[in-house]
Backbone as a ProteinNet text record, in pm:
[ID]
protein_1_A
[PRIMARY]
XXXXXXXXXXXXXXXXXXXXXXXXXXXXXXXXXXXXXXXXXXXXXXXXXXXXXXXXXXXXXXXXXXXXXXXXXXXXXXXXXXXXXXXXXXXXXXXXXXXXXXXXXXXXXXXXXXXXX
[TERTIARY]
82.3	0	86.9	201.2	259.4	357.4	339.9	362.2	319.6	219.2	114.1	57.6	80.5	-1.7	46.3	207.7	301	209.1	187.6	154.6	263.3	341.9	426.7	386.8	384.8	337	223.5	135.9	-19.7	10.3	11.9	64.6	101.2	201.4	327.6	224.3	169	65.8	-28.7	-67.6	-200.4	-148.1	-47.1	-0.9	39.5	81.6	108.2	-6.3	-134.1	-271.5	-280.9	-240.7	-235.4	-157.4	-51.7	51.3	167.3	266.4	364.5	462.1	532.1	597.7	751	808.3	951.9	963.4	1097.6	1087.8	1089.3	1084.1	1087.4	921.9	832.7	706.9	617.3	664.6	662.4	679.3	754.9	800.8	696.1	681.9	578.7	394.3	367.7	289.5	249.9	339.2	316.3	327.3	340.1	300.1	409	492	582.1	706.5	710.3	779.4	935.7	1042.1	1175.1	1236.1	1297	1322.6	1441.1	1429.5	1552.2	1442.7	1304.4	1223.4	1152.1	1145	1079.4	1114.5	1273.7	1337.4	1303.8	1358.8	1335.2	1217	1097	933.6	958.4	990.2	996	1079	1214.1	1259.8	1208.9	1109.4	1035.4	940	854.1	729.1	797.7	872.1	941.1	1017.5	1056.1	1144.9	955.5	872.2	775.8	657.6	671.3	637.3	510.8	503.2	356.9	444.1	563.3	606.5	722.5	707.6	889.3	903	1058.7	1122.7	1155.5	1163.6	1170.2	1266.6	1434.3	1458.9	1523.7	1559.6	1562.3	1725.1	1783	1928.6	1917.5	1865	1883	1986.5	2016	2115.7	2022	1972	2024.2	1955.4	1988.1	1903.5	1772.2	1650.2	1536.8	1513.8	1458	1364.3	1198.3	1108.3	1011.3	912.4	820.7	782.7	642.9	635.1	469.7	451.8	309.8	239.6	265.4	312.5	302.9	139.1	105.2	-23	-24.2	32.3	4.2	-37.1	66.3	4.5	-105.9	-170.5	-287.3	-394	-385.7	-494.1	-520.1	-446.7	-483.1	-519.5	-530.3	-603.5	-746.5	-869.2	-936.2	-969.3	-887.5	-939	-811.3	-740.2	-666.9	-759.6	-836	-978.1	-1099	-1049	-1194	-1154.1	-991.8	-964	-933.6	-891.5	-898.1	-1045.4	-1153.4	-1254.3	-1313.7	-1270.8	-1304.1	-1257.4	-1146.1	-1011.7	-1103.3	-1111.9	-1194.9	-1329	-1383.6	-1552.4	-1511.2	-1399.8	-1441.3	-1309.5	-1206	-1117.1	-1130.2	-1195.4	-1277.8	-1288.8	-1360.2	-1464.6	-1332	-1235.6	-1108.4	-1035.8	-1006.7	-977	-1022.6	-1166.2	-1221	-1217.1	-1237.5	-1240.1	-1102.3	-1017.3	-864	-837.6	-909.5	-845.9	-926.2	-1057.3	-1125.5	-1130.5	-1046.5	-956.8	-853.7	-779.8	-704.3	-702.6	-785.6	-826.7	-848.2	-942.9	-995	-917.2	-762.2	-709.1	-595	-567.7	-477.7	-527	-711.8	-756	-747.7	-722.8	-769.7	-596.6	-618.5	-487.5	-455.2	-334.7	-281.1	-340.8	-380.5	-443.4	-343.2	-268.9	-143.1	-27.7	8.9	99.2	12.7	-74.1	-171.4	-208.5	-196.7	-205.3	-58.9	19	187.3	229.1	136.8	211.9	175.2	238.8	195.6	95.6	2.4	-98	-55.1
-119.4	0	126.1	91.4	235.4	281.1	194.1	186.8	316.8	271.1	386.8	496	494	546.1	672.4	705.1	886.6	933.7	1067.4	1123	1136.6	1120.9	1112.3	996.3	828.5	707.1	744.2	775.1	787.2	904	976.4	1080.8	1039.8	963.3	847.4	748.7	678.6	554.3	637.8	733.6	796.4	831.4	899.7	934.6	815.3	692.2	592.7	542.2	564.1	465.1	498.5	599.7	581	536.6	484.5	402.5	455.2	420.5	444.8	540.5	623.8	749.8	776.1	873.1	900.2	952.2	957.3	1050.5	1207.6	1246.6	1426.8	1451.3	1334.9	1376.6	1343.9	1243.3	1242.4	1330	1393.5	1505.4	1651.9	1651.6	1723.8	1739.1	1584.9	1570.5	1563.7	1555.4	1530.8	1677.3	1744.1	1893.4	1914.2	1941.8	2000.6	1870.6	1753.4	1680.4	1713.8	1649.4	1715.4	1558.7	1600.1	1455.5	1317.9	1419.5	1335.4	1252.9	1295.6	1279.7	1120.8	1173.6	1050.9	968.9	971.6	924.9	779	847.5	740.3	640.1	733.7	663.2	581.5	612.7	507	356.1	405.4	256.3	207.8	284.1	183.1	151.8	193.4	123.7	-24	3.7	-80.9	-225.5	-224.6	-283.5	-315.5	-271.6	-370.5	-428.5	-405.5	-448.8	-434.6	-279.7	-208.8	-121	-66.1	-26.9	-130.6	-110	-182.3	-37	-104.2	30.8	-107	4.6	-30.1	83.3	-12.5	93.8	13.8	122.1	105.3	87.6	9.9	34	81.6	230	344.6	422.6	507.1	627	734.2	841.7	834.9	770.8	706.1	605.1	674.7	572.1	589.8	459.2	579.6	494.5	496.2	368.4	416.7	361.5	443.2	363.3	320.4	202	131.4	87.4	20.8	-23.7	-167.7	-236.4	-436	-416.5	-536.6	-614.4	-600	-595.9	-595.1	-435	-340.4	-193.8	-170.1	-205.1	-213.1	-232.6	-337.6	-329.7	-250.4	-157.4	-7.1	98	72.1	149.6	217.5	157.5	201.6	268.4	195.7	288.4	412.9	427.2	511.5	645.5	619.4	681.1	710.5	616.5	660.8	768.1	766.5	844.3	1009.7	965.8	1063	1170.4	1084.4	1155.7	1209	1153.9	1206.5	1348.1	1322.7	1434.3	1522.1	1517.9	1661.4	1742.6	1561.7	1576.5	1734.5	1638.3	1716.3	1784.6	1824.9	1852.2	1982.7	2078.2	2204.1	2218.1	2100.1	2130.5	2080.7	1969.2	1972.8	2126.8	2173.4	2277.5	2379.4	2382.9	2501.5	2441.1	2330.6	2280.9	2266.3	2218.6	2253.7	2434.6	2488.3	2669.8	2736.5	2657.2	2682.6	2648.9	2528.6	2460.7	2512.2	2551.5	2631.7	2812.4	2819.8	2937.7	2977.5	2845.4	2861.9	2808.1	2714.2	2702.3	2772.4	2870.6	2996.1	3094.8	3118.2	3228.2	3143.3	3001.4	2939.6	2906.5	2952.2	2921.5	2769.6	2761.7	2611.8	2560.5	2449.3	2451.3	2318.6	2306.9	2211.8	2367	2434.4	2525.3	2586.5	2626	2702.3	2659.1	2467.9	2397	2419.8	2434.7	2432.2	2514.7	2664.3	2756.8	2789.4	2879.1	2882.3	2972.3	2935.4	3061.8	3151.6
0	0	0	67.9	81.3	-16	-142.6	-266	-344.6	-351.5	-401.1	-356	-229.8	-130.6	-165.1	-221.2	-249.7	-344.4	-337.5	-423.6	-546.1	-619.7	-734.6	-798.8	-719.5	-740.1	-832.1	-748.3	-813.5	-923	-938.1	-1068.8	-1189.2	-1155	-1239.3	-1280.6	-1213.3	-1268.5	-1335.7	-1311.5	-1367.9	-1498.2	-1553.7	-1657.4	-1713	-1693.3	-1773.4	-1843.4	-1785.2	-1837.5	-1966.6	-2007	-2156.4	-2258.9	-2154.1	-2282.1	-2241.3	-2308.2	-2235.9	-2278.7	-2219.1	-2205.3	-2148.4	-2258	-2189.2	-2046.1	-2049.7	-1896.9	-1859.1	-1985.9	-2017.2	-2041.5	-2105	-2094.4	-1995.2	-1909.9	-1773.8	-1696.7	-1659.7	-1613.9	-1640.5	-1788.1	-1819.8	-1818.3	-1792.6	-1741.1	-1612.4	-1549.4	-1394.9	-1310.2	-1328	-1282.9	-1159.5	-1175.2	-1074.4	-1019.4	-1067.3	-997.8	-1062.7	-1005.3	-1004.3	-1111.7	-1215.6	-1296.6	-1142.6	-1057.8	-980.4	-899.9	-837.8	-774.4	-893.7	-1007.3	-1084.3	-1146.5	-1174.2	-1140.3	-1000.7	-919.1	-806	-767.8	-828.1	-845.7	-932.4	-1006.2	-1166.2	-1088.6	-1061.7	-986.1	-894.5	-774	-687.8	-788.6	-847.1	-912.2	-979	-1039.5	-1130.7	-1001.4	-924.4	-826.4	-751.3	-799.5	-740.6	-827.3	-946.1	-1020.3	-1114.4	-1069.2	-1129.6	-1286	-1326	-1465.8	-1454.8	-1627.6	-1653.6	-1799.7	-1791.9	-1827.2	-1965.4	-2096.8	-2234.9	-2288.4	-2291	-2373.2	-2501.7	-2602.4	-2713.1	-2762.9	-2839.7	-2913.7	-3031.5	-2989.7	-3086.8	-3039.5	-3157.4	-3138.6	-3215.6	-3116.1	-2969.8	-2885.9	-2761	-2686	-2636.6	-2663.1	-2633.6	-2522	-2371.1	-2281.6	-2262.4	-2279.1	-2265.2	-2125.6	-2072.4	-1940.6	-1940.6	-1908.1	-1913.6	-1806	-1792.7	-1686.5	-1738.8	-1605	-1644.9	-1605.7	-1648.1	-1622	-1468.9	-1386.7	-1259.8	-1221.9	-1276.9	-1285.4	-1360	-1447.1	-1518.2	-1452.1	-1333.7	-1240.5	-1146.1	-1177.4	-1134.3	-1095.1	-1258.7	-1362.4	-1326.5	-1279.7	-1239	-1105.5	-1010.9	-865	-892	-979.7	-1000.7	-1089.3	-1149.5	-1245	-1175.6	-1036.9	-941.6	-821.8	-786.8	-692	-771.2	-910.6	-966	-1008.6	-1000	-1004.1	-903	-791.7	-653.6	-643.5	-634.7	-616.4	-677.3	-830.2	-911.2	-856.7	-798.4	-794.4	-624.9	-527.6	-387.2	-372.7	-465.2	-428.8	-330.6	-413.2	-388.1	-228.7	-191.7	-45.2	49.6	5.6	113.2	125.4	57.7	54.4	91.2	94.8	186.8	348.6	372.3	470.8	547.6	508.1	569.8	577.7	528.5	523.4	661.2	657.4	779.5	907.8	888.8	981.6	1062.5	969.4	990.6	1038.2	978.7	1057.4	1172.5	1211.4	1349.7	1437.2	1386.9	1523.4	1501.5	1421.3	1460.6	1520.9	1540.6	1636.3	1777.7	1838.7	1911.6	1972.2	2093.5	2141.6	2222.6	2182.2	2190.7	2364.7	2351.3	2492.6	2486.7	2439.1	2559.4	2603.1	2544.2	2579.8	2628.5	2709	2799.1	2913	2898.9	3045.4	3084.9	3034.9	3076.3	3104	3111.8	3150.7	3347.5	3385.1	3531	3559.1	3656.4	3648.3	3730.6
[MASK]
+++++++++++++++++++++++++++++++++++++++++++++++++++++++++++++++++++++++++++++++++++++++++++++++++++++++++++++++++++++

């Protein structure tokens, strides 16, 4: 579980469902990740057996990255968390800001039992 569980993992698998991809359009699809960062995703996914890496004896060398059959099964709760995300992303977000709000007006009540009266 704690495979997948990174947000880069799930990104990385989500962008593969359509077939498979270098590591510069990876990069470009995946919205902010660092090529050193996906990089490293790519070898855990791969070292567990959800992508394998395809490269080519071309000049100049071509790598390409897919989903095995085991990453393929996926595929869908990866399409369902992704629709979630869209459907409520919105309301986490108002909800963590309001959260937050109210316990920066709300003073720390462990550092308030600890102080001396």
């Amino acid at each position: 579980m704690e495979i997948i569980a990174s947000k880069w993992s799930m990104v990385t698998l989500f962008a593969l469902t359509d077939g498979p991809l270098r590591h510069g359009e990876l990069v470009e699809l995946s919205g902010g990740i660092s090529r050193k960062v996906l990089t490293q995703t790519l070898r855990r996914l791969q070292a567990n057996g959800l992508v394998e890496r395809h490269a080519y004896a071309e000049a100049p060398p071509r790598v390409e990255y897919s989903l095995t059959d085991l990453g393929r099964t996926l595929e869908e709760p990866i399409r369902m968390l992704t629709a979630w995300a869209r459907e409520n992303g919105e309301a986490v977000v108002t909800f963590r800001e309001a959260a937050e709000a109210t316990s920066s007006v709300e003073p720390d009540r462990a550092t308030s039992a600890q102080r001396p009266g």
